[in-house]
KOLMIPA-589110 format. One record per atom (N, C-alpha, C): residue number from 1; atom name; x, y, z. Coordinates in Angstrom, 3 decimals, always signed. Layout:
<rs>
R resi name       c1       c2       c3
R  NUM   CA        X        Y        Z
...
</rs>
This chain:
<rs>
R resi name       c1       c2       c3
R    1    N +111.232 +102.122  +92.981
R    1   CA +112.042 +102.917  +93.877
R    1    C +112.392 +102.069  +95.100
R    2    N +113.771 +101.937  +95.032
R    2   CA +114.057 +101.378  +96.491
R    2    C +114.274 +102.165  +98.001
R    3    N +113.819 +101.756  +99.161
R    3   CA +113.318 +102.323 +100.024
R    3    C +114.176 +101.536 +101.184
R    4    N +114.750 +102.151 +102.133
R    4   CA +115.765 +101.434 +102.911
R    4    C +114.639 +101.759 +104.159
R    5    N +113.846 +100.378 +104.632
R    5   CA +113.066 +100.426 +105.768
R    5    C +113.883 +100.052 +106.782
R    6    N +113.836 +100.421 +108.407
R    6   CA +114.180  +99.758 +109.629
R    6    C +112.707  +99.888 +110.330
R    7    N +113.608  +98.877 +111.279
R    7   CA +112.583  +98.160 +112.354
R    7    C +113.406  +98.641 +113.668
R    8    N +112.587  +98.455 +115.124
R    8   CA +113.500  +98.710 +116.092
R    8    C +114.027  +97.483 +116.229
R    9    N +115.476  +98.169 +117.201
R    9   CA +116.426  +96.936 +117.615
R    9    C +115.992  +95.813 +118.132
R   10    N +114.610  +96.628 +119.340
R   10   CA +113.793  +95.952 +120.733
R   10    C +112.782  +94.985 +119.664
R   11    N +112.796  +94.556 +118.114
R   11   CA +111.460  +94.147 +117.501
R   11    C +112.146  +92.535 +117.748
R   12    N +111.306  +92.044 +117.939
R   12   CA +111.439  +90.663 +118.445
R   12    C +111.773  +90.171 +116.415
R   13    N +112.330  +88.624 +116.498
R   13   CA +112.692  +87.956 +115.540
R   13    C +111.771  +87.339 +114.530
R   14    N +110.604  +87.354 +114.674
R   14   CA +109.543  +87.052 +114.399
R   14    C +108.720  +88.077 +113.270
R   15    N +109.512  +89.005 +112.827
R   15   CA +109.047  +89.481 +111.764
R   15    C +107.710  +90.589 +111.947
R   16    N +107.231  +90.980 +113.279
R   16   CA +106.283  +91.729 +113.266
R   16    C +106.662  +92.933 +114.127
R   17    N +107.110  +94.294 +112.960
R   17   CA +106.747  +94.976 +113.448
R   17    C +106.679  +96.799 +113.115
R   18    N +106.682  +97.492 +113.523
R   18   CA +107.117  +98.704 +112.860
R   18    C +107.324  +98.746 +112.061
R   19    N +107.551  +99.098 +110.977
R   19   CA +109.079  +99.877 +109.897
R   19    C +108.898 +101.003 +109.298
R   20    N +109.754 +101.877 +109.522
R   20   CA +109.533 +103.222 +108.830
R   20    C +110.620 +103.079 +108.089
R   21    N +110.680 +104.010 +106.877
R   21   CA +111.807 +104.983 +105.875
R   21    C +111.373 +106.303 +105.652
R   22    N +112.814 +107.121 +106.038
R   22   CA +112.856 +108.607 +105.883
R   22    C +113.154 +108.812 +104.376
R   23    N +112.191 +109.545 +103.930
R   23   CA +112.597 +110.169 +102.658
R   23    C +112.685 +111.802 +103.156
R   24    N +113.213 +112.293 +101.967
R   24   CA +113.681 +113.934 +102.022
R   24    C +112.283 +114.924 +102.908
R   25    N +111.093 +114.355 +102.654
R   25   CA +109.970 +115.170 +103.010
R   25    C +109.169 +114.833 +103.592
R   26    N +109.330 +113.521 +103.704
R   26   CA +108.441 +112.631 +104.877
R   26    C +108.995 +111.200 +105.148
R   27    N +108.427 +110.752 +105.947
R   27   CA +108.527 +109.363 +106.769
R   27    C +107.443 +108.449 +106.549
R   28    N +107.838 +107.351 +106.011
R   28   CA +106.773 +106.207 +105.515
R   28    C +106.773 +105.494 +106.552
R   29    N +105.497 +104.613 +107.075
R   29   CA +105.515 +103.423 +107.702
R   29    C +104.670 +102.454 +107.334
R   30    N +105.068 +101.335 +107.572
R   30   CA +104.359 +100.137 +107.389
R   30    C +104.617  +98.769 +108.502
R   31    N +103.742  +97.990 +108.538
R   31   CA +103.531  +97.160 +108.891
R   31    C +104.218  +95.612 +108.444
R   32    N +105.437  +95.374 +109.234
R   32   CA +105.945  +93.906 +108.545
R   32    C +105.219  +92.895 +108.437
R   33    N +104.350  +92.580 +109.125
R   33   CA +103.292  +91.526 +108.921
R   33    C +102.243  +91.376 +107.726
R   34    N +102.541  +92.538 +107.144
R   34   CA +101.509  +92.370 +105.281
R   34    C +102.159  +91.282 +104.674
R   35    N +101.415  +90.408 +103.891
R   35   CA +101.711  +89.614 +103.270
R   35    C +101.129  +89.140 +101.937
R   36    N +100.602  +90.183 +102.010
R   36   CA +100.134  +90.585 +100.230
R   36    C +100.962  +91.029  +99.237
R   37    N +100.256  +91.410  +97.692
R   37   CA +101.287  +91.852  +96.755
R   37    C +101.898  +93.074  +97.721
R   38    N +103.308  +92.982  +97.205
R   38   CA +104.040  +94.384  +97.456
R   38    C +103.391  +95.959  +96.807
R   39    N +102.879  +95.861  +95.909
R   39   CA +102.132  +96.932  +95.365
R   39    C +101.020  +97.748  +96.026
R   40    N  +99.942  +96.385  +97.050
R   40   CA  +99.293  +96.519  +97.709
R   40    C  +99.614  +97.291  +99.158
R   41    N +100.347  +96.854  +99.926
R   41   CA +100.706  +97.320 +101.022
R   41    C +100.764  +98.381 +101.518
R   42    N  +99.678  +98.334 +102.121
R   42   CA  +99.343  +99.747 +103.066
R   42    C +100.790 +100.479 +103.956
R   43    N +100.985 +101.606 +103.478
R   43   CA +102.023 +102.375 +103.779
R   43    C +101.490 +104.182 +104.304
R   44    N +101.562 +104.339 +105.082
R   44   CA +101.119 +105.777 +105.576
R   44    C +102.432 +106.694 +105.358
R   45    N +102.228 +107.838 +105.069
R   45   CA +103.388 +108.918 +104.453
R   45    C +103.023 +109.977 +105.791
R   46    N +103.999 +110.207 +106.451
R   46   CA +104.162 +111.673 +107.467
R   46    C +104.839 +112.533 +107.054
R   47    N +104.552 +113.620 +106.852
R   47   CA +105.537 +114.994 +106.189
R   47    C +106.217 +115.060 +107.571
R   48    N +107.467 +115.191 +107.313
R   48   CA +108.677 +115.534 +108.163
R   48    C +108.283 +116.678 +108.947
R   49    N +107.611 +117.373 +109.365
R   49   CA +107.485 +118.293 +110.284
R   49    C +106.633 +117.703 +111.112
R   50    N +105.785 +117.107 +110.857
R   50   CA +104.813 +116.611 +112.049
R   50    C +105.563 +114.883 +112.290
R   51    N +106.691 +114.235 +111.652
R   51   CA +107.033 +112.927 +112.543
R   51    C +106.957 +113.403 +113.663
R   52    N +107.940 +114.431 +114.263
R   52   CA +107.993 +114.646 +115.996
R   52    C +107.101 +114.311 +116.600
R   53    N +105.795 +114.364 +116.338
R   53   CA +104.396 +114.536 +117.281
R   53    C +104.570 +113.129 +117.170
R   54    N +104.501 +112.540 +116.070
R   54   CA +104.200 +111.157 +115.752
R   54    C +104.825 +109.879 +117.064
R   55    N +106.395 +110.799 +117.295
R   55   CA +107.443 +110.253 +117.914
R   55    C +106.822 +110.351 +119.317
R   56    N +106.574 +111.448 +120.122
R   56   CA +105.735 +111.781 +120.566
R   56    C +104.803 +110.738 +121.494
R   57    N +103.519 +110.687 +120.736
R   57   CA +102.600 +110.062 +120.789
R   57    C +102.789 +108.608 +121.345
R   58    N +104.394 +107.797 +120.076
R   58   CA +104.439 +106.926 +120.522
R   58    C +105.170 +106.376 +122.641
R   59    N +106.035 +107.601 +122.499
R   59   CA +106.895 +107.800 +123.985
R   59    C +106.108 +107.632 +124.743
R   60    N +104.844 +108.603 +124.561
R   60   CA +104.022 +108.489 +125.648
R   60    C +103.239 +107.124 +125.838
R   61    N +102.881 +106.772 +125.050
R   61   CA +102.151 +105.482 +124.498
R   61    C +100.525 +106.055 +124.820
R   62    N +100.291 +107.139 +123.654
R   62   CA  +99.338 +107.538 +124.287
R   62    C  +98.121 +108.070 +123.078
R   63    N  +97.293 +107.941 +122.906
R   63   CA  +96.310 +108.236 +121.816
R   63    C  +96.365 +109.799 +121.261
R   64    N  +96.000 +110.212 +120.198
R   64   CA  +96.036 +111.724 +120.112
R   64    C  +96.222 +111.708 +117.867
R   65    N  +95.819 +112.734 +117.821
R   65   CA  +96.042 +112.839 +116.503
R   65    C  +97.040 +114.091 +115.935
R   66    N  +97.942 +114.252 +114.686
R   66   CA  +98.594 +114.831 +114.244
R   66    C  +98.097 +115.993 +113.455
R   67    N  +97.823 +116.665 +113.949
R   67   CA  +97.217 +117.517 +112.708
R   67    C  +96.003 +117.201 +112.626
R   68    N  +95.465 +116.768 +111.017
R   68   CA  +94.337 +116.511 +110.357
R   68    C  +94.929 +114.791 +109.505
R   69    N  +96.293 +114.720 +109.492
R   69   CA  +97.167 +113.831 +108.758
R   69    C  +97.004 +112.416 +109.705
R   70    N  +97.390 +112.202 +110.782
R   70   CA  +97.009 +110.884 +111.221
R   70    C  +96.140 +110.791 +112.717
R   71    N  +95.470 +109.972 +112.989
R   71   CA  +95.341 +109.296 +114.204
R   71    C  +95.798 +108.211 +114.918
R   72    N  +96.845 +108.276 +116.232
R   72   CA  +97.052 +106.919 +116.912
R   72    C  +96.332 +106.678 +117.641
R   73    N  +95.347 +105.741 +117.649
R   73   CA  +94.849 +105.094 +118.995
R   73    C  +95.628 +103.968 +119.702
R   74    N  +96.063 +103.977 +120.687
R   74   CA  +96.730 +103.291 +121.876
R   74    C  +95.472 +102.561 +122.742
R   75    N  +95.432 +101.320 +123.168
R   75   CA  +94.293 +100.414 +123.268
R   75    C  +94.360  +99.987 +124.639
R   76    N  +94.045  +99.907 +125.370
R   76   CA  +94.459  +99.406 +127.039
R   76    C  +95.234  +98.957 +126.980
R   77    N  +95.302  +97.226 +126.253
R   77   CA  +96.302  +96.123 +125.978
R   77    C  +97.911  +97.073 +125.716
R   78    N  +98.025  +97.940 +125.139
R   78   CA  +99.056  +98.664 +124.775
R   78    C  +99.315  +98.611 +122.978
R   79    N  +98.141  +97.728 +122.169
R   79   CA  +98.391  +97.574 +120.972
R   79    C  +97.784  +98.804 +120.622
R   80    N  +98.344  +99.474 +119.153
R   80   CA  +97.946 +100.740 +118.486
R   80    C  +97.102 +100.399 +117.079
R   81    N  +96.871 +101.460 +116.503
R   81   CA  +95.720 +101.553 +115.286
R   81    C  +96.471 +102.767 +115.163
R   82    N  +97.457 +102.427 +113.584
R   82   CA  +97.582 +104.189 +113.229
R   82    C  +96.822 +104.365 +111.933
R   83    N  +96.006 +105.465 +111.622
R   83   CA  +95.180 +105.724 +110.981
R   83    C  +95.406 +107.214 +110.075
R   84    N  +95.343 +106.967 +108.716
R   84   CA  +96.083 +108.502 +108.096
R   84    C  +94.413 +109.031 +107.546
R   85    N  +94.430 +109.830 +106.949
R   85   CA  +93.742 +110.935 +106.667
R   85    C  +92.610 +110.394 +105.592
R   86    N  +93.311 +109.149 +104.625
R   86   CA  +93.123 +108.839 +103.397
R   86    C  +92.289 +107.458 +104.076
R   87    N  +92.360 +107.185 +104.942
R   87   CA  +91.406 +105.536 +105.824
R   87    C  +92.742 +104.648 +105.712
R   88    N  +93.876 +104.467 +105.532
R   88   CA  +94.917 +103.683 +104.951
R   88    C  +95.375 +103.477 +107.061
R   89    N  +94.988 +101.856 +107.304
R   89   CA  +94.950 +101.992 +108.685
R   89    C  +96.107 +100.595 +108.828
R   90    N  +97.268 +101.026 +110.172
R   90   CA  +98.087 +100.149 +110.202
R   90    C  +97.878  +99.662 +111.456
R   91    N  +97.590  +98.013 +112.064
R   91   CA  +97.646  +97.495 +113.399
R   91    C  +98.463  +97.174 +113.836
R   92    N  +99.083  +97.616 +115.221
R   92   CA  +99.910  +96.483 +115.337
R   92    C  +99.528  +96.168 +117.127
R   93    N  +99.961  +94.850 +117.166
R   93   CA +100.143  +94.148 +118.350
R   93    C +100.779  +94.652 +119.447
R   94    N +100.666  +94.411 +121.025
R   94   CA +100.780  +95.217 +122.059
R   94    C +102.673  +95.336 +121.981
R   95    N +103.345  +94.248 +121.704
R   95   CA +104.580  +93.875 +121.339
R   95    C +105.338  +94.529 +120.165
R   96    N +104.740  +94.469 +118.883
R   96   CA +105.209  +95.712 +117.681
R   96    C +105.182  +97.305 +118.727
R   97    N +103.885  +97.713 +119.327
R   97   CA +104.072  +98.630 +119.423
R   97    C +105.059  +99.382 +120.838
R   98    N +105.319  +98.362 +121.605
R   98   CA +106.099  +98.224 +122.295
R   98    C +107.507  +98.972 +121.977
R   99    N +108.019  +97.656 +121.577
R   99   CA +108.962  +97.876 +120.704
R   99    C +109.716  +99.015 +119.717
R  100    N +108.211  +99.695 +119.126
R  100   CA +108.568 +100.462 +118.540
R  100    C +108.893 +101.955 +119.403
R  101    N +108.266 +101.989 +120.823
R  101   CA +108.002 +102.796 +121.530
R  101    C +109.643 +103.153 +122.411
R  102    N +110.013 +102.023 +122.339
R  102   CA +111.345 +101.343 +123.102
R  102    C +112.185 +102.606 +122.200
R  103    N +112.353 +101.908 +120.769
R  103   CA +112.957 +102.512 +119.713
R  103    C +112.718 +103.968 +119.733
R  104    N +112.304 +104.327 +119.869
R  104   CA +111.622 +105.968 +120.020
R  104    C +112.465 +105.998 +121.269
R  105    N +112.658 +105.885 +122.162
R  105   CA +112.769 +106.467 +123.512
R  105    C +114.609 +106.611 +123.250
R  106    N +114.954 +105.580 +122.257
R  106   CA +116.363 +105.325 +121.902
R  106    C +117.084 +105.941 +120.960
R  107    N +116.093 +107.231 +120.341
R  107   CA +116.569 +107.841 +119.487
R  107    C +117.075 +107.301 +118.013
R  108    N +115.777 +105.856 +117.889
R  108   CA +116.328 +104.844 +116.396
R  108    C +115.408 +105.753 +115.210
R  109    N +114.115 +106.254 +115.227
R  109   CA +113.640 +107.254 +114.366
R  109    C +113.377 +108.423 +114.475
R  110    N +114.680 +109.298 +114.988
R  110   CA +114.607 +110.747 +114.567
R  110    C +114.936 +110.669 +113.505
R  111    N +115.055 +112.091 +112.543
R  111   CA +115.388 +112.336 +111.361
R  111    C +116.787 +112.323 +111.545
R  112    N +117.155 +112.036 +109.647
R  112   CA +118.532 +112.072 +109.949
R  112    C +119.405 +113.370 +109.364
</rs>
């Protein structure tokens, strides 16, 4: 299945950062910096009613969990730990999450 991922605009050239894809019922994300099999790659699934919080969380740049479905921790440095339900845990750097936060504030992952 092909999957049309973006990154934010603000993601530096360097290949690390964000990426989500909206499907009909939820929102996938992953981490550009995996560099393992493609099969492997840790990907977290958000049911479309709770992205908002998700969106959220990131604006604020601020720790908190979704439900029972994920946890963001936000780190002094400003780097995050998003964490789903299943242990399936994505890092990213104070800069990915930056970035991605930027993107959020810019209206690049609301639903469409």
């Amino acid at each position: 299945m092909s999957l049309d991922w973006t990154k934010s605009t603000f993601s530096g050239g360097e290949k690390t950062c964000v990426e989500i894809a909206h499907r009909a019922d939820s929102v996938l994300m992953r981490d550009s910096k995996y560099t393992g099999p493609a099969v492997d790659q840790p990907i977290i699934s958000v049911a479309a009613e709770e992205w908002s919080a998700v969106l959220e969380l990131a604006l604020d740049r601020s720790s908190g969990s979704v439900r029972d479905a994920l946890t963001i921790t936000v780190h002094p440095d400003g780097s995050a730990v998003v964490r789903d339900n299943r242990g399936i845990m994505l890092s990213y750097n104070t800069d990915e999450w930056d970035a991605f936060a930027k993107g959020v504030a810019d209206n690049q992952f609301d639903r469409p």
